[in-house]
N, C-alpha and C positions, 0 to 999 in steps of 0.2 A: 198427337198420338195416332199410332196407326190403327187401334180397334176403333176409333170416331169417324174415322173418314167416308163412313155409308151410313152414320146416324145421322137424321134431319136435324135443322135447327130451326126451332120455332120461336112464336114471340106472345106472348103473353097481353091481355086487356090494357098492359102501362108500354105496352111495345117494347118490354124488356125479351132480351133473347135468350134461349136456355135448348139443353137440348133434348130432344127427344127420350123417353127413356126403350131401355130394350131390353129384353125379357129373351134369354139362354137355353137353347134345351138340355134338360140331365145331360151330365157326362157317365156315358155306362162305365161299369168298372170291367178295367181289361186284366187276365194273368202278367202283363208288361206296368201293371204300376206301380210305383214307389209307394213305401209308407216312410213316413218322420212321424218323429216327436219334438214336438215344438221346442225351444230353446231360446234365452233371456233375447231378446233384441232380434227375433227372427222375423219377417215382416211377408206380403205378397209377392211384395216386389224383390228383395231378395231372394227368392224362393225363384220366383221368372226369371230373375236373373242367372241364377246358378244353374237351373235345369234345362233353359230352355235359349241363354243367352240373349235375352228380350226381356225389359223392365216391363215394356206394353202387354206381354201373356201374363200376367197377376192374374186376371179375369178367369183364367181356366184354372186357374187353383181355386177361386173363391167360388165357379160354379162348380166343382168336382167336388167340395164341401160346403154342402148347402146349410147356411144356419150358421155359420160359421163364424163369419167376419162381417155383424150386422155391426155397418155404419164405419169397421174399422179395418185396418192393415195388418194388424198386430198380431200373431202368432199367442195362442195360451200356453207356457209351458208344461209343459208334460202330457197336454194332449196332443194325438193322432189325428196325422192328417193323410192324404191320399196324391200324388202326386200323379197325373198321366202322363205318361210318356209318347205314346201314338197317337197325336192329335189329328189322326187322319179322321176319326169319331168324329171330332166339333170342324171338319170341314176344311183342315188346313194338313197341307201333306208337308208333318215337320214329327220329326222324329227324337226325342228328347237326347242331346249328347252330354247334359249336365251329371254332375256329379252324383256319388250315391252311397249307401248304407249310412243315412241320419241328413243328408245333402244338408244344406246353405253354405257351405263351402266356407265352415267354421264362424259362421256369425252366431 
């Protein structure tokens, strides 16, 4: 996965390896962002996928709602989530070309 490739990996007291964790800054909220409402089987990675054409960008959905997705992938039905489209904010000059008004691109 291409967001891992600049996390350390360390090794633990039994020499077990794991990796480093990493801590996101807020994503501010832009006039350019998508809102959905979550829907049966909508996931991160679907959502990365649809908007962003990148299973590996989940991570900018899940910091763009924080509290969100503790522990999980899963979308809550009929709650609001927030979608950035200009990731020029978190550092990456990509431009969202995914789909829109309710996006996952029918999942």
């Amino acid at each position: 996965m291409k967001r891992y490739r600049k996390t350390r990996v360390l090794n633990d007291r039994n020499n077990e390896r794991y990796l480093s964790t990493r801590t996101y800054k807020p994503i501010p909220k832009q006039d350019t962002d998508v809102y959905i409402i979550g829907k049966i089987g909508q996931t991160l990675i679907t959502l990365a996928n649809s908007y962003y054409n990148d299973v590996d960008m989940w991570w900018v959905i899940a910091t763009a709602n924080p509290g969100c997705f503790e522990g999980g992938v899963h979308l809550k039905v009929g709650k609001e989530y927030r979608i950035p489209t200009d990731l020029s904010v978190v550092g990456l000059d990509i431009v969202s070309q995914g789909t829109s008004g309710g996006g996952g691109g029918g999942y």
